[in-house]
VEXTOR-917495 format. One line per 3 residues: number of its first residue (from 1); their letters; for each residue x, y, z of C-alpha. Coordinates in nm, 2 decimals, padded with zeros to 4 digits. Example, Ala and Ser with C-alpha at 12.3 -4.5 7.8 and 13.67 -1.06 7.14 Angstrom:
REM residues 2
1 = AS = 01.23 -00.45 00.78 ~ 01.37 -00.11 00.71 $
REM end
This chain:
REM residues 228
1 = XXX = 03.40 -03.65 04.36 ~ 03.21 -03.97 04.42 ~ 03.47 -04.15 04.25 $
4 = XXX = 03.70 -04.02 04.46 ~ 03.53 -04.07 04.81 ~ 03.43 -04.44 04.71 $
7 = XXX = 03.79 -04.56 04.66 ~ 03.90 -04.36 04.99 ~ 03.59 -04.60 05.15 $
10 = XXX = 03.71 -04.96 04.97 ~ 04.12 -04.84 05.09 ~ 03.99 -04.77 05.42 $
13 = XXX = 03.79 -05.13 05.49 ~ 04.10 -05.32 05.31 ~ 04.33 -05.15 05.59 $
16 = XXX = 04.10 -05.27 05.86 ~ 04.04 -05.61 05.66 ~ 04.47 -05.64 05.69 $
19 = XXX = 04.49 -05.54 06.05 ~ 04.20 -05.74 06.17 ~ 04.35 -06.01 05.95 $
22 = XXX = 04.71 -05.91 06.10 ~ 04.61 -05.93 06.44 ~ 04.47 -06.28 06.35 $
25 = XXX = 04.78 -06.41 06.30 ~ 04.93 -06.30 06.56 ~ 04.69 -06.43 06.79 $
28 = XXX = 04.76 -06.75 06.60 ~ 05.09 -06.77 06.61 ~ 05.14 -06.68 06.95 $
31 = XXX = 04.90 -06.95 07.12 ~ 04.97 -07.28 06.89 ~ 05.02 -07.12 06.51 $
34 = XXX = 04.86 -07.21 06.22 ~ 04.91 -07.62 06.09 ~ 05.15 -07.69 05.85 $
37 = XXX = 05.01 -07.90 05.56 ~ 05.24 -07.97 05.24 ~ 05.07 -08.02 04.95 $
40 = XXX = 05.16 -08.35 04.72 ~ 05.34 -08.29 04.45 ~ 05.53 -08.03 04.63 $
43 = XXX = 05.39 -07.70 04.71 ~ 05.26 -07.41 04.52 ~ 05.05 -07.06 04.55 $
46 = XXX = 04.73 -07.12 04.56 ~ 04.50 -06.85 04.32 ~ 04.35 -06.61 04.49 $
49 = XXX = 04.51 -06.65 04.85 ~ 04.81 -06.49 04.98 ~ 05.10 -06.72 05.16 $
52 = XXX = 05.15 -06.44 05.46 ~ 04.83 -06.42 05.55 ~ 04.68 -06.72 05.50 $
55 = XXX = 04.38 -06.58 05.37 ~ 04.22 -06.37 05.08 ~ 04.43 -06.18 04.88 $
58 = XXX = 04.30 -05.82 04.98 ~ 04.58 -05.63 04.75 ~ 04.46 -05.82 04.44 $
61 = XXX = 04.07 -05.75 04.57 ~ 04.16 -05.37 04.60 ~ 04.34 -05.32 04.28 $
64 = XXX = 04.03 -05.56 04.10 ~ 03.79 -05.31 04.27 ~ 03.99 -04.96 04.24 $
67 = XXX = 04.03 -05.07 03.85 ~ 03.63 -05.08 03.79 ~ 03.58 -04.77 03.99 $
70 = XXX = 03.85 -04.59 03.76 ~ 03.66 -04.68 03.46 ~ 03.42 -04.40 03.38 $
73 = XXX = 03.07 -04.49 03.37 ~ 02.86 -04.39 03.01 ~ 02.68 -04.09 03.07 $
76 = XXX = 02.38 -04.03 02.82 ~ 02.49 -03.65 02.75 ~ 02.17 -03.46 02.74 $
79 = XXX = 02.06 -03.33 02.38 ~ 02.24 -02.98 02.34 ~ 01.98 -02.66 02.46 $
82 = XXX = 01.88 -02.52 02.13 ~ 01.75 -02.17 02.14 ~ 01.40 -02.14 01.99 $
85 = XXX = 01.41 -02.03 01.61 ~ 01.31 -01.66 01.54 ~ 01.11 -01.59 01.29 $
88 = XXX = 01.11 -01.26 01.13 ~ 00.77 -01.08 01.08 ~ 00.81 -00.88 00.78 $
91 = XXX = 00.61 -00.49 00.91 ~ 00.44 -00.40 00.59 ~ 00.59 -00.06 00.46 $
94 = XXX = 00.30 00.14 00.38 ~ 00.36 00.31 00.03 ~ 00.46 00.63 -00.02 $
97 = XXX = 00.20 00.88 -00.10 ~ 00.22 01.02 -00.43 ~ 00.23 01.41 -00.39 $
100 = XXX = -00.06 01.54 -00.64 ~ 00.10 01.75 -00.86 ~ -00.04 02.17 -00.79 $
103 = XXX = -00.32 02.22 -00.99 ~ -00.28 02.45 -01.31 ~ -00.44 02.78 -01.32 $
106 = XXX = -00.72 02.77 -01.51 ~ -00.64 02.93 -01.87 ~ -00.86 03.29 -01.88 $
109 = XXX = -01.10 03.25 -02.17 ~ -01.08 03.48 -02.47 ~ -01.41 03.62 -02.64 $
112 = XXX = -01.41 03.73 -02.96 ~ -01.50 04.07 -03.04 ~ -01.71 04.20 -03.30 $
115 = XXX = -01.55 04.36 -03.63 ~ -01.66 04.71 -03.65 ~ -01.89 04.87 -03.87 $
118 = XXX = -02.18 04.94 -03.99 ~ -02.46 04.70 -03.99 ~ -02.55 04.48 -04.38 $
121 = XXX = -02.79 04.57 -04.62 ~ -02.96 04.31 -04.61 ~ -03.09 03.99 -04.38 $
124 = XXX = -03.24 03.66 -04.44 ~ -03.37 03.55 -04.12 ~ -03.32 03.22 -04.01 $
127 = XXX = -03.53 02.99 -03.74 ~ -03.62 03.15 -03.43 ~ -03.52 03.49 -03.54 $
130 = XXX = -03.79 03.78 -03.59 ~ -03.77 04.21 -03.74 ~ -03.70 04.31 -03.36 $
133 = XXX = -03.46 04.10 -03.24 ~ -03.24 04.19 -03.59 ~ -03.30 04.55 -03.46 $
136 = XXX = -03.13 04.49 -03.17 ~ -02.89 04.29 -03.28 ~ -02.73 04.57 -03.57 $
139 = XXX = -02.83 04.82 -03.34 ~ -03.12 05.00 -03.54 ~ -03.44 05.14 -03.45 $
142 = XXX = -03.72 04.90 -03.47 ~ -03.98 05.12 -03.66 ~ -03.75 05.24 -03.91 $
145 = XXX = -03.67 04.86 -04.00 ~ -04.08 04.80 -04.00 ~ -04.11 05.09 -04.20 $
148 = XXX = -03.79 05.02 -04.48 ~ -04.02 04.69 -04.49 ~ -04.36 04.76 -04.54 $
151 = XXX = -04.42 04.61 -04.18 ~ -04.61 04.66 -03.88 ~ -04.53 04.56 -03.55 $
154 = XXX = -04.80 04.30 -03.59 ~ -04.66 04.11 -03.90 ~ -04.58 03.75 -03.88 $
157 = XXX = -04.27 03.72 -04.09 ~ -04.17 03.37 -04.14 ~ -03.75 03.25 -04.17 $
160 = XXX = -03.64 03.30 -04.53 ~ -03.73 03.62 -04.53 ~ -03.50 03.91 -04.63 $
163 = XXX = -03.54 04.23 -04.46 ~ -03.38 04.54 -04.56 ~ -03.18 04.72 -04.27 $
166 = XXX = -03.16 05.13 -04.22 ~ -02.85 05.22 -04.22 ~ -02.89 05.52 -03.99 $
169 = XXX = -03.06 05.57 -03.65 ~ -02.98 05.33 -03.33 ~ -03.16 05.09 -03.06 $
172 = XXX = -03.32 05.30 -02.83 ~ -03.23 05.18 -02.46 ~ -03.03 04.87 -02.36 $
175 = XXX = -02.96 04.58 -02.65 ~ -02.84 04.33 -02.40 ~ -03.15 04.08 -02.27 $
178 = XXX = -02.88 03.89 -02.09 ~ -02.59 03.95 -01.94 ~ -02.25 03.80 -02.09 $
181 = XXX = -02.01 03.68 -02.17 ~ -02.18 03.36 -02.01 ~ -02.23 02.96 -02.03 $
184 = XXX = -02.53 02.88 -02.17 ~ -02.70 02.50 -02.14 ~ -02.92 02.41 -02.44 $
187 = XXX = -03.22 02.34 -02.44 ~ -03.46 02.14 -02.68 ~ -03.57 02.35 -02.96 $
190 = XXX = -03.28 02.60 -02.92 ~ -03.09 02.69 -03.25 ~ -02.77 02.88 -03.27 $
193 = XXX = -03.04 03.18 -03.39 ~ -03.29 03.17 -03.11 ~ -03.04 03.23 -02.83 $
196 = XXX = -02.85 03.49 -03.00 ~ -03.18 03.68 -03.00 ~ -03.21 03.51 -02.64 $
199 = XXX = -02.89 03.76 -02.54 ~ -03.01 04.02 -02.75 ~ -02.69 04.21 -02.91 $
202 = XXX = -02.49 03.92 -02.98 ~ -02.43 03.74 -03.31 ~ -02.47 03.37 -03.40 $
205 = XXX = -02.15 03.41 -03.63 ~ -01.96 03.54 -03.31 ~ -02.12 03.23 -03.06 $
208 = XXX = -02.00 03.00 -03.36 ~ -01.69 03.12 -03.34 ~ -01.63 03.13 -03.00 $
211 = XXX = -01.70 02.72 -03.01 ~ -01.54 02.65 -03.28 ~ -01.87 02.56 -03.45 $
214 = XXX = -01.98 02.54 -03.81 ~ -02.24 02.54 -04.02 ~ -02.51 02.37 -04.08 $
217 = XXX = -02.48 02.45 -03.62 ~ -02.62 02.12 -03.49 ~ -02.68 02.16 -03.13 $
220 = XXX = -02.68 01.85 -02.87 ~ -02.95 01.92 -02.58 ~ -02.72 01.97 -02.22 $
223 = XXX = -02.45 02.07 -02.44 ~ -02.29 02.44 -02.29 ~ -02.17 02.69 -02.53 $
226 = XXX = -01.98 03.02 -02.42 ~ -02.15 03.31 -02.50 ~ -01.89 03.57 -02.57 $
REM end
């Protein structure tokens, strides 16, 4: 557009230029007209000047001028708009809970049982073990065992002794000192013997048994056996 409105501008002061220049001549020609001068040599154009009107060419000046005009001028073209890069934050994915598996039911513990009958013969008592608590134990009367003995119920009767057991007549009252079946933690000093008189009417072979132990019964203080 301002291309445009500069050429209209230039056209418009050559048009007055020519009539100004027009009327010039006029005025000349009409009083006592321009003198005639012949060049030597003969005549000839002179550059730049135009033979009608005696002066400056003004159609060469405006075709000079509207050609620069028309040539486009260099335009520094702006660096291109670049959008601002986007960087992708990676949201951390928290992991999956594993689902704990249901706990199992706890397996229901099986005691062993004594094997019926009636009780041995004989006994050879073992550390910790003492005429009463083998009484209880087969299920005897006390005195009778004393008596099949020659004991009192004042004898000290050391382990490796063999006692003879009655094989008629029963415990009088309850055989059970403890109540089972039971965990039991061991102590220091405790043998397999000691705490199956501990429980009264149960057998070492049958606590053996129930944990899988064997002889010669080595027991481990904190150590829990199952009394059965």
């Amino acid at each position: 557009m301002n291309t445009r409105r500069f050429l209209r501008y230039v056209t418009l002061l050559l048009i007055v230029g020519i009539l100004a220049a027009a009327l010039s001549a006029c005025e000349l020609t009409a009083s006592q007209g321009p003198p005639t001068a012949t060049p030597v040599g003969g005549s000839f154009p002179i550059p730049g000047t135009n033979q009608n009107t005696g002066g400056i060419d003004f159609n060469t000046l405006s075709t000079q001028t509207a050609q620069a005009m028309i040539t486009p001028p260099v335009i520094d073209q702006a660096t291109p708009y670049a959008p601002p890069a986007v960087v992708e934050t990676a949201v951390p994915v928290e992991p999956a809970q594993a689902t704990a598996a249901p706990a199992e039911p706890a397996q229901p513990v099986t005691y062993v049982q004594a094997t019926p009958g009636g009780p041995p013969a004989n006994y050879t008592l073992q550390p910790g073990e003492f005429p009463f608590c083998i009484a209880r134990r087969f299920d005897v009367n006390p005195y009778d065992l004393l008596s099949l003995n020659g004991l009192s119920d004042t004898s000290l009767v050391q382990p490796g002794t063999t006692l003879r057991i009655p094989q008629s007549g029963s415990w009088v009252g309850d055989r059970s000192l403890i109540n089972h079946p039971a965990n039991y933690t061991v102590r220091t000093g405790d043998t397999i013997y000691s705490i199956a008189c501990a429980f009264g009417d149960v057998s070492p072979d049958m606590i053996a048994l129930q944990n899988g132990l064997s002889a010669p019964y080595t027991l481990t203080t904190g150590q829990t056996l199952v009394i059965p």
